[in-house]
N, CA and C atoms as an extended XYZ file, in Angstrom:
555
Properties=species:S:1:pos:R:3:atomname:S:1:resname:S:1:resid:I:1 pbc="F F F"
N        -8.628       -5.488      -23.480 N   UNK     1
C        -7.952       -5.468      -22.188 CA  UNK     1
C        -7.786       -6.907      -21.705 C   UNK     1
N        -6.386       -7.137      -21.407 N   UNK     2
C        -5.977       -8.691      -20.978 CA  UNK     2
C        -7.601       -8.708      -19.213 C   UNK     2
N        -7.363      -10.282      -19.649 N   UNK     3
C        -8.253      -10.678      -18.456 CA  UNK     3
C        -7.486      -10.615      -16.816 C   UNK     3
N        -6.087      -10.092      -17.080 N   UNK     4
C        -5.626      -10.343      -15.747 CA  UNK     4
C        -6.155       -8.492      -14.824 C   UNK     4
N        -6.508       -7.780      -16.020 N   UNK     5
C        -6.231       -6.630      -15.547 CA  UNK     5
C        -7.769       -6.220      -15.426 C   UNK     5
N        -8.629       -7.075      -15.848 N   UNK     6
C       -10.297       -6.660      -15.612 CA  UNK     6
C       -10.637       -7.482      -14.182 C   UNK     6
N        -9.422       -8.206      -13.659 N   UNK     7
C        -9.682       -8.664      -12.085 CA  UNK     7
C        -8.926       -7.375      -11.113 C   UNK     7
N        -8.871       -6.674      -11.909 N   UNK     8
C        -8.276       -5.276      -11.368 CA  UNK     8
C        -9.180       -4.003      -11.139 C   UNK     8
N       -10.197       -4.127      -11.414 N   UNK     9
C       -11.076       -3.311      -11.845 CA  UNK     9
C       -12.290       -2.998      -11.276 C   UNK     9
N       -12.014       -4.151      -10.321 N   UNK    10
C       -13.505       -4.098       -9.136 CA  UNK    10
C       -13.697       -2.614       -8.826 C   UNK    10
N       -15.039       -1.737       -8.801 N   UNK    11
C       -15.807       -1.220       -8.236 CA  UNK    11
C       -15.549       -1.122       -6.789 C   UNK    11
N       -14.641       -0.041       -6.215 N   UNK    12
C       -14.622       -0.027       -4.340 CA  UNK    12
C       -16.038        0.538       -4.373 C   UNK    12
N       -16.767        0.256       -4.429 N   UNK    13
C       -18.086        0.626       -3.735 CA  UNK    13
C       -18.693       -0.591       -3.567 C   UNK    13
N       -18.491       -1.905       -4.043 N   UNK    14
C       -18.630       -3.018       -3.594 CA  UNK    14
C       -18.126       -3.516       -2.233 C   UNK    14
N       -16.818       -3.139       -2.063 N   UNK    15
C       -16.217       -3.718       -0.948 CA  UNK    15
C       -17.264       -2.861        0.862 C   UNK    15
N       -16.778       -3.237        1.880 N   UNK    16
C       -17.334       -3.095        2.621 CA  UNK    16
C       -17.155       -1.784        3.258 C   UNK    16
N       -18.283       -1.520        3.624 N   UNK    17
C       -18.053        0.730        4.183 CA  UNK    17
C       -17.031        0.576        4.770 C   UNK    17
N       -16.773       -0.568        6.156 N   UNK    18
C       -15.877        0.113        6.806 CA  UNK    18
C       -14.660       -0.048        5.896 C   UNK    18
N       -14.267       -0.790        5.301 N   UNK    19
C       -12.988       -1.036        4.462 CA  UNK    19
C       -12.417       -0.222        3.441 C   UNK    19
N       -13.761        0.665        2.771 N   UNK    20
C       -13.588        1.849        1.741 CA  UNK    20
C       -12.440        2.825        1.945 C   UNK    20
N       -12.617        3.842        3.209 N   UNK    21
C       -11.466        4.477        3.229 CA  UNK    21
C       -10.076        3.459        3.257 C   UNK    21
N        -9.964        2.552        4.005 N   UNK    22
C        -8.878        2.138        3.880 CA  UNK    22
C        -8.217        1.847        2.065 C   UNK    22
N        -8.877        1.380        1.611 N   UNK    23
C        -9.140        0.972        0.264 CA  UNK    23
C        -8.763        2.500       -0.615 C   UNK    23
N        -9.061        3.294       -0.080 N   UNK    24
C        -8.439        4.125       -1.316 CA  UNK    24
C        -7.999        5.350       -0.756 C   UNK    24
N        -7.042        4.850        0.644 N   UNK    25
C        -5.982        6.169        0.734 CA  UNK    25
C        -4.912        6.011        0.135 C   UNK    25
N        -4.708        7.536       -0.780 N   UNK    26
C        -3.918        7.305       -1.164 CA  UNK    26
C        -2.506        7.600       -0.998 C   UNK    26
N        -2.613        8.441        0.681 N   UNK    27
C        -1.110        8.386        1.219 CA  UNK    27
C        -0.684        7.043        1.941 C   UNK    27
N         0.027        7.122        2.833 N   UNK    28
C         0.654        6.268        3.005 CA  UNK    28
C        -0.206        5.269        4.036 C   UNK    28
N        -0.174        3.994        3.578 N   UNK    29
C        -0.986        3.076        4.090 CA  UNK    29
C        -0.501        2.425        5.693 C   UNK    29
N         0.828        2.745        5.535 N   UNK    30
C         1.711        2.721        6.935 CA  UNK    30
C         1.503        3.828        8.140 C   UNK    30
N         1.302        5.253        7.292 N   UNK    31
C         0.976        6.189        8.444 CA  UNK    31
C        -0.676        6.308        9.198 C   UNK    31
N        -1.580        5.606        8.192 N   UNK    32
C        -2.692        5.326        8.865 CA  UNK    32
C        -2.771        3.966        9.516 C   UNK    32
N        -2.143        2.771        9.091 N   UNK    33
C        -2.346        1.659       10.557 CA  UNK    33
C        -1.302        2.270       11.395 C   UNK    33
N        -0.716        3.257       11.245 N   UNK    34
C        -0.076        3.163       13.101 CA  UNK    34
C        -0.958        4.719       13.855 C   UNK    34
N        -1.597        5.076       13.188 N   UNK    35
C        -2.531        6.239       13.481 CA  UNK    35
C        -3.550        5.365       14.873 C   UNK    35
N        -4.397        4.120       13.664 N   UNK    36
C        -5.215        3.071       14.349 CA  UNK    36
C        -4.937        2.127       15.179 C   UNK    36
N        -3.617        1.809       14.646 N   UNK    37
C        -2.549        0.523       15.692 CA  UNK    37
C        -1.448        1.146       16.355 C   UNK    37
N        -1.336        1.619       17.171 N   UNK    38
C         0.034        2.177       17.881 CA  UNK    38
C         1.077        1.106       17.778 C   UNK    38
N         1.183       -0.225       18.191 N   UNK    39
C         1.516       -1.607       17.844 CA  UNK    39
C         2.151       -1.642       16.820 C   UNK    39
N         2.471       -1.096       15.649 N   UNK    40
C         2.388       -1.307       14.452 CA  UNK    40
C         3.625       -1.931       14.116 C   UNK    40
N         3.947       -2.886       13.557 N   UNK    41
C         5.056       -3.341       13.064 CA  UNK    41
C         5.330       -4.073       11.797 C   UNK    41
N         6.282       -4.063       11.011 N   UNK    42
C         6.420       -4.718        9.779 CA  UNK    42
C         7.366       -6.180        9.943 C   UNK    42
N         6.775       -7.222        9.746 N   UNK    43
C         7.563       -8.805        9.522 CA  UNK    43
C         7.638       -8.992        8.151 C   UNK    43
N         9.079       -9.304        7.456 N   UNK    44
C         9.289       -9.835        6.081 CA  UNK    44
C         8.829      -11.339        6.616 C   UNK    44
N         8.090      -11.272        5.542 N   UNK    45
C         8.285      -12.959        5.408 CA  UNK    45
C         8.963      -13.448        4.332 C   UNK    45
N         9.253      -12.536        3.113 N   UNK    46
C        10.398      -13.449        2.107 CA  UNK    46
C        10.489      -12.072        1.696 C   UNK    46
N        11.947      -12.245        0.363 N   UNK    47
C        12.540      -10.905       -0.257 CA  UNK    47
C        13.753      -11.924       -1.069 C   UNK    47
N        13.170      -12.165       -2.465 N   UNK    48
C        14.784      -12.443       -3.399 CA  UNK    48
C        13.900      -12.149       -4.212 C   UNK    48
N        14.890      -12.722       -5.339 N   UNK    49
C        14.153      -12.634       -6.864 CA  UNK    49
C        13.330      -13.680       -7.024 C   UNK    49
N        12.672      -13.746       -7.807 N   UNK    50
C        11.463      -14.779       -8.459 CA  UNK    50
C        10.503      -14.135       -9.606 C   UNK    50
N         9.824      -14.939      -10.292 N   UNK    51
C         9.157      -14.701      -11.585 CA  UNK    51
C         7.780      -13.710      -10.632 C   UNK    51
N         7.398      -12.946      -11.355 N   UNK    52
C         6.592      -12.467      -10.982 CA  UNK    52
C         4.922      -13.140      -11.152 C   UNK    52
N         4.161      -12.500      -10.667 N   UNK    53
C         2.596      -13.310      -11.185 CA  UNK    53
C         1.780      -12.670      -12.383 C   UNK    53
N         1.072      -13.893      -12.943 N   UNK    54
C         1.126      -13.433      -14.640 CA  UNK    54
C         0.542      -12.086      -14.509 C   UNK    54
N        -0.857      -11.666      -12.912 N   UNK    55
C        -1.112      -10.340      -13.863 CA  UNK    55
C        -0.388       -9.097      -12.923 C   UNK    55
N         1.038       -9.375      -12.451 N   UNK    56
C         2.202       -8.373      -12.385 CA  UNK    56
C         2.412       -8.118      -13.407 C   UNK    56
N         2.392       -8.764      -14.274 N   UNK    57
C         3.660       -8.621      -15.774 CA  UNK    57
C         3.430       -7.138      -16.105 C   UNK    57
N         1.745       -7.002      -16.590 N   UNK    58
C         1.479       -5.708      -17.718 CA  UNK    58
C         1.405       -5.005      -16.703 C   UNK    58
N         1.064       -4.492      -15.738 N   UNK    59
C         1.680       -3.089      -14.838 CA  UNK    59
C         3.520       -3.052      -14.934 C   UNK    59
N         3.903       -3.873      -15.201 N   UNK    60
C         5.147       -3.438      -14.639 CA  UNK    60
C         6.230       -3.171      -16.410 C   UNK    60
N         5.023       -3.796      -17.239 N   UNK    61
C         5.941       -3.890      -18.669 CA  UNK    61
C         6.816       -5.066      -18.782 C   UNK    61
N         6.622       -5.646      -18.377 N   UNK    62
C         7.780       -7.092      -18.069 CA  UNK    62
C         7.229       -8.103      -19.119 C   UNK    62
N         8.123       -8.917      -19.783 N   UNK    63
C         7.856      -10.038      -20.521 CA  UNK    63
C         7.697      -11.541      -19.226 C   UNK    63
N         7.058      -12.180      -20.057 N   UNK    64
C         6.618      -13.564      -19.472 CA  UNK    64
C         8.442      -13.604      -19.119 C   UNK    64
N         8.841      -14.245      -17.877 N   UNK    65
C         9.588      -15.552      -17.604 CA  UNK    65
C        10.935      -14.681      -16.970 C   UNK    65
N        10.776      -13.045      -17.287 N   UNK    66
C        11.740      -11.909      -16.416 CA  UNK    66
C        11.388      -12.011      -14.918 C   UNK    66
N        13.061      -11.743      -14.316 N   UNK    67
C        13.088      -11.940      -12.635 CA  UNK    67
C        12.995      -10.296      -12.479 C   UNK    67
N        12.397      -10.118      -10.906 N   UNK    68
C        12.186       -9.422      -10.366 CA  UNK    68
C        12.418       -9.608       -8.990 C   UNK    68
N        12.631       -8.645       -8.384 N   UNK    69
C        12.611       -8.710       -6.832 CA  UNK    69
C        11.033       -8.690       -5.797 C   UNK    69
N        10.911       -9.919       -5.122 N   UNK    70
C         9.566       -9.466       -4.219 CA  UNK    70
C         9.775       -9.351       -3.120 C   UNK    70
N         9.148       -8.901       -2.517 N   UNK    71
C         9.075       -8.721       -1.116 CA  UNK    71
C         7.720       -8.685       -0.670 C   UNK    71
N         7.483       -9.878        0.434 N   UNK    72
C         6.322      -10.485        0.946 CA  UNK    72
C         6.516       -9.808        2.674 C   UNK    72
N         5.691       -9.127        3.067 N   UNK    73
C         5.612       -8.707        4.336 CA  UNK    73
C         3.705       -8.745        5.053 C   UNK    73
N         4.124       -9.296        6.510 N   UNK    74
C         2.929       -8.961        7.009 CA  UNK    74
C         2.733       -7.452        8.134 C   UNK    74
N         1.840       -6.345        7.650 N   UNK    75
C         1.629       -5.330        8.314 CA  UNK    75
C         1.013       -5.641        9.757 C   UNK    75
N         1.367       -5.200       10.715 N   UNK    76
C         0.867       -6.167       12.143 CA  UNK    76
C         0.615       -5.256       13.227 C   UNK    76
N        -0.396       -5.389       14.236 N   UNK    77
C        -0.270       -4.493       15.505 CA  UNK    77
C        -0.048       -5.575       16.315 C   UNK    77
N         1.204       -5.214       17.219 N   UNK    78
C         1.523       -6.330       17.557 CA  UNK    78
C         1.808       -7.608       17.066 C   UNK    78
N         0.889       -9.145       17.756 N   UNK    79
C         0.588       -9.920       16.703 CA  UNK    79
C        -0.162      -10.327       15.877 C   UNK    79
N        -1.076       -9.298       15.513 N   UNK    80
C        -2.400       -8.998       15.149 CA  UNK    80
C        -1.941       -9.043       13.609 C   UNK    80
N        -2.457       -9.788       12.562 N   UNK    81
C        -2.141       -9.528       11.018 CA  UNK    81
C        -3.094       -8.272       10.516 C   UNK    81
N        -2.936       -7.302        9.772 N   UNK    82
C        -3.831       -6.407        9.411 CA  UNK    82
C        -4.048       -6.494        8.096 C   UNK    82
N        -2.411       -6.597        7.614 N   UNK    83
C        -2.289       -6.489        5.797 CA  UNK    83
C        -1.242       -7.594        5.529 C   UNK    83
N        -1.330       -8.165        4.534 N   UNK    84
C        -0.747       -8.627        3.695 CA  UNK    84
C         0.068       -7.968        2.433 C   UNK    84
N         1.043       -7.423        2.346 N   UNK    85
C         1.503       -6.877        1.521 CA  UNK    85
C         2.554       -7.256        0.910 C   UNK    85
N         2.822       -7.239       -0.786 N   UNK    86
C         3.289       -7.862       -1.719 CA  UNK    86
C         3.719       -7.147       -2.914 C   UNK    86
N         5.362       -6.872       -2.791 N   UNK    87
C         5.743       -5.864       -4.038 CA  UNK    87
C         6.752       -6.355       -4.685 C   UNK    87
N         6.238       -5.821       -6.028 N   UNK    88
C         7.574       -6.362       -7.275 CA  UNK    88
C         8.229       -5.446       -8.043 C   UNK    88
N         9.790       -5.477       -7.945 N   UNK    89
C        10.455       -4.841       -8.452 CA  UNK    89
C        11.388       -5.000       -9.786 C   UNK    89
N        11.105       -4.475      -10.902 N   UNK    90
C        11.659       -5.472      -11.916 CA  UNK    90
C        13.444       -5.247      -11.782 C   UNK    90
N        14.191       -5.892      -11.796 N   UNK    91
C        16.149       -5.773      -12.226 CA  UNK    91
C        16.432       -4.121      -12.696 C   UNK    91
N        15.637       -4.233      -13.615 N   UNK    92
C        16.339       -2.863      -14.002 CA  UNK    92
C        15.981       -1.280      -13.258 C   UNK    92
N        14.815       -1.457      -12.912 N   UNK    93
C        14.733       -0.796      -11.642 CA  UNK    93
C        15.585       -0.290      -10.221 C   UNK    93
N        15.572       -2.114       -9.482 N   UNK    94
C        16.747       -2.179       -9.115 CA  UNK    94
C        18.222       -1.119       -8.851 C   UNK    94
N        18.485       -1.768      -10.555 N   UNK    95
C        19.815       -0.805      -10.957 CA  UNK    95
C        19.470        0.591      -10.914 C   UNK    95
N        18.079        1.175      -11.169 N   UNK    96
C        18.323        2.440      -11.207 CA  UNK    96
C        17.265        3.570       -9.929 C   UNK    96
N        16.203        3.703      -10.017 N   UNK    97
C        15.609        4.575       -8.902 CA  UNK    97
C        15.318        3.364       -7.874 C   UNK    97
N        14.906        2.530       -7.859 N   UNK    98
C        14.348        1.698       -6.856 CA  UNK    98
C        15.548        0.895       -6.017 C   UNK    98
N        16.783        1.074       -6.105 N   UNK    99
C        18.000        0.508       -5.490 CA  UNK    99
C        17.802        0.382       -4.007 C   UNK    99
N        17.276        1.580       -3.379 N   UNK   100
C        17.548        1.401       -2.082 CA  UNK   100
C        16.777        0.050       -1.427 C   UNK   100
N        15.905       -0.329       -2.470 N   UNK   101
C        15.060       -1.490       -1.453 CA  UNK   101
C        15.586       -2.892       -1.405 C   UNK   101
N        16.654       -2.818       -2.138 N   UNK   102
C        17.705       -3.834       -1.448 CA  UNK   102
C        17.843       -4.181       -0.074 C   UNK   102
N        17.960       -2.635        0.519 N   UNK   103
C        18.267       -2.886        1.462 CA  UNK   103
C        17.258       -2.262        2.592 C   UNK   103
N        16.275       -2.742        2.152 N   UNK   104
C        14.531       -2.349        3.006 CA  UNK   104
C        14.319       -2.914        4.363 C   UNK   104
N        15.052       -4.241        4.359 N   UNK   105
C        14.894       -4.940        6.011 CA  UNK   105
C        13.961       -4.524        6.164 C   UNK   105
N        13.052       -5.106        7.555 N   UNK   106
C        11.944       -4.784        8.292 CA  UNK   106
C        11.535       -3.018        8.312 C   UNK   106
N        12.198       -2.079        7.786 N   UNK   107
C        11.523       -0.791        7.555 CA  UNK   107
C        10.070       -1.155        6.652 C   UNK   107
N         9.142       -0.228        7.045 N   UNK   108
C         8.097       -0.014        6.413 CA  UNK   108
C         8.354        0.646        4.993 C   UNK   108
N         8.066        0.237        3.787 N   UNK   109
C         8.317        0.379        2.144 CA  UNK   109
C         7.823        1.753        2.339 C   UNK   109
N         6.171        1.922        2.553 N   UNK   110
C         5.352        3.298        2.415 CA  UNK   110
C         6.286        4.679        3.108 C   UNK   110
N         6.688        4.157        4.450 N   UNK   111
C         7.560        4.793        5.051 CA  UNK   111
C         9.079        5.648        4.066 C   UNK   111
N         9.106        4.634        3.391 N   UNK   112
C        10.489        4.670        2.279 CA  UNK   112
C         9.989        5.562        1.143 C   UNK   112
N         8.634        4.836        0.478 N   UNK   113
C         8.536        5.651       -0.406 CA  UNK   113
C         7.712        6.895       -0.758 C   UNK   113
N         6.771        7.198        0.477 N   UNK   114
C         6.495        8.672        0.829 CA  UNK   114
C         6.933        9.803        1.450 C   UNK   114
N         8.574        9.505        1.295 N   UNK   115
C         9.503       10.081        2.307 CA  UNK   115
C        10.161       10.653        0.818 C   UNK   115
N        10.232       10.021       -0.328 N   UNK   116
C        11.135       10.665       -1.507 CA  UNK   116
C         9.749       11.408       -2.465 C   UNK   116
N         9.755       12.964       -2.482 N   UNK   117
C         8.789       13.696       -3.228 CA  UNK   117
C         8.909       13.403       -4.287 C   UNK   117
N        10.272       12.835       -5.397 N   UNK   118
C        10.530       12.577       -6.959 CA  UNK   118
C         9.600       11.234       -6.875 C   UNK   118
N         8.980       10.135       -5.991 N   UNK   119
C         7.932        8.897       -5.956 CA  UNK   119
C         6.751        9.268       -6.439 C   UNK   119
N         6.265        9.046       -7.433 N   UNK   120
C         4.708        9.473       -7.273 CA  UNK   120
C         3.975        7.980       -7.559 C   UNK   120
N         2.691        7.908       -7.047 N   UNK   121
C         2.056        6.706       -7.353 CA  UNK   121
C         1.057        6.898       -8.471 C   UNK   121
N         0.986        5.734       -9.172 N   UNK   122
C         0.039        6.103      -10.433 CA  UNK   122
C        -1.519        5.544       -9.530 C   UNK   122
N        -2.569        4.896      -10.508 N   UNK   123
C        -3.526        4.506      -10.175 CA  UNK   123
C        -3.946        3.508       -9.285 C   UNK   123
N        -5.147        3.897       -7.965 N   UNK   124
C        -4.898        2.736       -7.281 CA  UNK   124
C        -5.909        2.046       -8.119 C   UNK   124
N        -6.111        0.085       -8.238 N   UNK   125
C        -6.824       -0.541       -8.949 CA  UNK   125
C        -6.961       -1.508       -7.789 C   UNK   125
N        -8.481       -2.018       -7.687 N   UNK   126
C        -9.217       -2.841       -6.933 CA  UNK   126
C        -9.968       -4.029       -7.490 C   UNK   126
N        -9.401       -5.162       -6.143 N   UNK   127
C        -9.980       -6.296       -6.707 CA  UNK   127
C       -10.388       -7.433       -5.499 C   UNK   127
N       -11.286       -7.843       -5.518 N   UNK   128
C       -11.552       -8.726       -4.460 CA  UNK   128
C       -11.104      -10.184       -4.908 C   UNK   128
N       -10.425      -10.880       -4.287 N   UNK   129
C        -9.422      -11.985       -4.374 CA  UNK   129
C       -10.092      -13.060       -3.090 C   UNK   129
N        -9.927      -14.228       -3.820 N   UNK   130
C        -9.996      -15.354       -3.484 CA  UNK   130
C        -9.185      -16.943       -3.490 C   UNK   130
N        -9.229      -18.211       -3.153 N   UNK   131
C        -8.693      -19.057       -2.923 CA  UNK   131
C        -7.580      -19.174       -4.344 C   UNK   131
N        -8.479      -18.713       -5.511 N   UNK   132
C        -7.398      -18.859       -6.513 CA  UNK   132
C        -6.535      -17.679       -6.804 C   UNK   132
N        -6.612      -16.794       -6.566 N   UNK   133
C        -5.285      -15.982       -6.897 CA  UNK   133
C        -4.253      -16.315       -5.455 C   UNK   133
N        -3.109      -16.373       -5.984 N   UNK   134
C        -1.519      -16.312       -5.600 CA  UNK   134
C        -1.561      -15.649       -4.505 C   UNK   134
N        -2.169      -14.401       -3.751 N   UNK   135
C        -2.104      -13.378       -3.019 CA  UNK   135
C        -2.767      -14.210       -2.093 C   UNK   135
N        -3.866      -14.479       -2.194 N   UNK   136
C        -4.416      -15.374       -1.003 CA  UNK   136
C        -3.942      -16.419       -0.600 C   UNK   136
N        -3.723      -16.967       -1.095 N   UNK   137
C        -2.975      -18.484       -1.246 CA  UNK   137
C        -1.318      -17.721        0.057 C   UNK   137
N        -1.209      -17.184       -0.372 N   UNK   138
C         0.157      -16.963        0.797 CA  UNK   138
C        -0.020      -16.361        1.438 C   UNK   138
N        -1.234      -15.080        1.439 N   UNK   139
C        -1.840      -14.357        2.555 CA  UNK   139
C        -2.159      -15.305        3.835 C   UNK   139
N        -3.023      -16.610        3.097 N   UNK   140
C        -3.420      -17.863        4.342 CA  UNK   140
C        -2.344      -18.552        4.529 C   UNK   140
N        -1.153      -18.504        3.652 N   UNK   141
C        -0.276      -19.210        4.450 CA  UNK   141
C         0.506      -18.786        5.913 C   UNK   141
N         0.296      -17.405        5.702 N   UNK   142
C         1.160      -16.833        6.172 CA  UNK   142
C         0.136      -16.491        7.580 C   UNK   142
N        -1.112      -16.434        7.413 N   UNK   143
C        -1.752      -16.198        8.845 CA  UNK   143
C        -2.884      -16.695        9.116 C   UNK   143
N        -3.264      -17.835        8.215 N   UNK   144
C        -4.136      -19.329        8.196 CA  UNK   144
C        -5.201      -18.692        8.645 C   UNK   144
N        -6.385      -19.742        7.962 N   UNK   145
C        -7.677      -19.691        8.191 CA  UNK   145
C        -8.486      -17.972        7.748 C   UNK   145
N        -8.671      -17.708        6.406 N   UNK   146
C        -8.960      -16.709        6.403 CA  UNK   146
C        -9.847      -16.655        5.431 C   UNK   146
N       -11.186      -15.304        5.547 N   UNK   147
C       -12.389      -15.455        4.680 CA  UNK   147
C       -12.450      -15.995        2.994 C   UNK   147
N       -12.945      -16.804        2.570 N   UNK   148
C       -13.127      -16.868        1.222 CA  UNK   148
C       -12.852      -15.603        0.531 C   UNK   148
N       -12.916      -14.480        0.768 N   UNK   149
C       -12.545      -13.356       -0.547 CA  UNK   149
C       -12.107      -12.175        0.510 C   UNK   149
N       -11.547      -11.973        0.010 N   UNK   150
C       -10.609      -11.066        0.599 CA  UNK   150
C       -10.423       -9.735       -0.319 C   UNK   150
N       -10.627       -8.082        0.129 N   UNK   151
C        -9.876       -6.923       -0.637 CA  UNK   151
C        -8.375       -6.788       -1.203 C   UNK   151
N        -8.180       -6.145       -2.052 N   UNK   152
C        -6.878       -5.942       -2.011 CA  UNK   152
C        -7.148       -4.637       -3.218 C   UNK   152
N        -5.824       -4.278       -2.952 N   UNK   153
C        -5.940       -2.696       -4.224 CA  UNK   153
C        -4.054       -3.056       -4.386 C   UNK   153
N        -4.202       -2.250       -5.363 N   UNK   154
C        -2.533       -2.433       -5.778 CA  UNK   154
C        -2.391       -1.277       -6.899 C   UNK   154
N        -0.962       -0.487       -6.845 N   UNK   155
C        -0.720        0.678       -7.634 CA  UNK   155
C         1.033        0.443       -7.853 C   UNK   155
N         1.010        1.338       -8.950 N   UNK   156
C         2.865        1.196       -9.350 CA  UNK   156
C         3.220        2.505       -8.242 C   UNK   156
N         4.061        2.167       -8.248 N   UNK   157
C         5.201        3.486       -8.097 CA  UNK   157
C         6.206        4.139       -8.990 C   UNK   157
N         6.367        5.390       -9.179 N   UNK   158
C         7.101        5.800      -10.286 CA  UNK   158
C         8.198        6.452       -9.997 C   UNK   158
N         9.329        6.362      -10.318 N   UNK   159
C        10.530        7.403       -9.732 CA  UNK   159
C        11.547        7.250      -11.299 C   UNK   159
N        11.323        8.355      -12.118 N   UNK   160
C        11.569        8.380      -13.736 CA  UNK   160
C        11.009        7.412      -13.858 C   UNK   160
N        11.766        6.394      -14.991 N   UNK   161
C        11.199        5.496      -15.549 CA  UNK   161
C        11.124        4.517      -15.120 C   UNK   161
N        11.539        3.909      -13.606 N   UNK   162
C        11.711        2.913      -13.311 CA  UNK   162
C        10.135        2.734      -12.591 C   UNK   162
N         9.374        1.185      -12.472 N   UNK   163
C         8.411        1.358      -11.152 CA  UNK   163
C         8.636        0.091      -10.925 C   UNK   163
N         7.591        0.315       -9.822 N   UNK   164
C         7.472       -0.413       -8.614 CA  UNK   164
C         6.116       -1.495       -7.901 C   UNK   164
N         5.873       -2.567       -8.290 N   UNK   165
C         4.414       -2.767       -7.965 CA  UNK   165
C         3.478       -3.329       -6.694 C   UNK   165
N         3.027       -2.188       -5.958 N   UNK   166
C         2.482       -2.769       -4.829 CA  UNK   166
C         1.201       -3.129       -4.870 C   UNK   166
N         1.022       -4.512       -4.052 N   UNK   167
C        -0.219       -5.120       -4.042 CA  UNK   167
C        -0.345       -5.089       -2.283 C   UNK   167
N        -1.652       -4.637       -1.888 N   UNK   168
C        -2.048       -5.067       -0.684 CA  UNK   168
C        -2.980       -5.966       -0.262 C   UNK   168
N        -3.178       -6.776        0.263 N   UNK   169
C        -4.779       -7.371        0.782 CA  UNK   169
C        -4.857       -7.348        2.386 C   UNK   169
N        -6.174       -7.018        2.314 N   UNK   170
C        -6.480       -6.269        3.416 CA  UNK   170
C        -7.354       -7.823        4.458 C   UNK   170
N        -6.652       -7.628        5.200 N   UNK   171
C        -6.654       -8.743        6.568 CA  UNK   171
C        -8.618       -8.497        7.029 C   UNK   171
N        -9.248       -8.921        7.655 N   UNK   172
C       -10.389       -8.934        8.311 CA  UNK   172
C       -10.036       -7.883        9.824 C   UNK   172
N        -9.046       -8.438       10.210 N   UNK   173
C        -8.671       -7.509       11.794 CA  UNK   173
C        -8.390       -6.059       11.284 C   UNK   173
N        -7.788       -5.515       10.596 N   UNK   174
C        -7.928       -4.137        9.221 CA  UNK   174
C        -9.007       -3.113       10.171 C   UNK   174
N        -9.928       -3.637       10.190 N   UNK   175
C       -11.407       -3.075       10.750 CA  UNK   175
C       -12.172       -3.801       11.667 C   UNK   175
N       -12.099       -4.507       12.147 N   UNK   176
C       -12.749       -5.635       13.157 CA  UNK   176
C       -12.130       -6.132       13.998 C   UNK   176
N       -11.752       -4.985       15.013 N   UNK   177
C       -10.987       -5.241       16.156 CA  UNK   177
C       -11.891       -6.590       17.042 C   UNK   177
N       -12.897       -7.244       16.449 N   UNK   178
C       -14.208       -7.854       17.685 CA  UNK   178
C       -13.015       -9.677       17.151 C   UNK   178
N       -12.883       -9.496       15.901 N   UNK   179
C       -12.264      -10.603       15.324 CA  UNK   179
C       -10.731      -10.372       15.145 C   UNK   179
N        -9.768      -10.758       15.831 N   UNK   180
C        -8.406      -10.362       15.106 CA  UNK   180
C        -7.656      -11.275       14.799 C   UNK   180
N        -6.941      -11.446       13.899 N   UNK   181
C        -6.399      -12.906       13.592 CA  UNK   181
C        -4.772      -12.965       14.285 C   UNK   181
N        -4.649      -13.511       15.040 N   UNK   182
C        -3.281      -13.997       15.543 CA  UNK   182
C        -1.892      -14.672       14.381 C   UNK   182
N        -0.840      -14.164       14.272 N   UNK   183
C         0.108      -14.815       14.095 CA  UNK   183
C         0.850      -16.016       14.073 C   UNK   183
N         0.339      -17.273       13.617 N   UNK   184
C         0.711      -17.783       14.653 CA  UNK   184
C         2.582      -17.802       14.491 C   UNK   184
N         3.234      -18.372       15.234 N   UNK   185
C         4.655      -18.324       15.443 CA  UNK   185
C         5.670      -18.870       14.691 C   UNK   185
């Protein structure tokens, strides 16, 4: 098993109680923060093509140096960051079940894709992430100053043969309304 995919593999019984359920629902991750956040809102922060990250590739079947579509969004109550969320769509996808997220704008994805019954999600996989993976690194860019290691879980989406790969990492404010991290502007 490649080494990108045994950083996939963390044990959720490591991560923290309160964070567990969040960590492995497996409906829609959108209909439970607005359950908890009435507030709830979705900000893109980017959406074109770009190379994906090396350990996107083998979930998605993709060769080294193939474009894909990402889409970088922060999940928010209010201006409160909760999630960090990060999905890749390979071209040919695109062209075939995954088309509509062209045109996703600020709609919530989960919203999109627990709304079509032919979606099913495969396995969720867990990993606690830090200063060196890619996910953090723009998670803090995007809402600065944030713990050395951070949750995240990530699963494909399937609609025929095409999928879809979502990665989440889960903010500190998530569960700790005492700490919430601000936006800044």
């Amino acid at each position: 098993m490649p080494n990108s995919l045994l950083r996939w593999r963390h044990p959720v019984y490591a991560a923290p109680r309160a964070l567990r359920p969040w960590l492995t629902e497996r409906g829609s991750l959108t209909a439970r923060l607005i359950g908890h956040h009435p507030c709830f809102r979705v900000k893109v922060l980017k959406q074109g093509m770009a190379l994906p990250h090396h350990d996107e590739l083998q979930p998605l079947t993709l060769p080294r140096r193939a474009q894909a579509l990402g889409r970088e969004v922060l999940l928010l109550s209010g201006e409160t960051a909760l999630v960090y969320a990060h999905s890749v769509v390979p071209r040919s996808a695109l062209r075939s079940g995954f088309r509509m997220l062209n045109r996703q704008g600020a709609r919530s994805l989960g919203a999109t894709l627990f709304a079509n019954p032919r979606i099913w999600r495969g396995t969720l996989m867990f990993a606690k992430i830090d200063r060196r993976h890619p996910l953090w690194c723009r998670a803090n860019a995007a809402v600065g100053s944030l713990p050395p290691h951070l949750w995240a879980r990530r699963s494909c989406f399937l609609l025929g043969r095409a999928r879809l790969l979502v990665t989440e990492v889960f903010l500190p404010a998530v569960v700790a309304g005492s700490n919430p991290m601000e936006v800044t502007p």
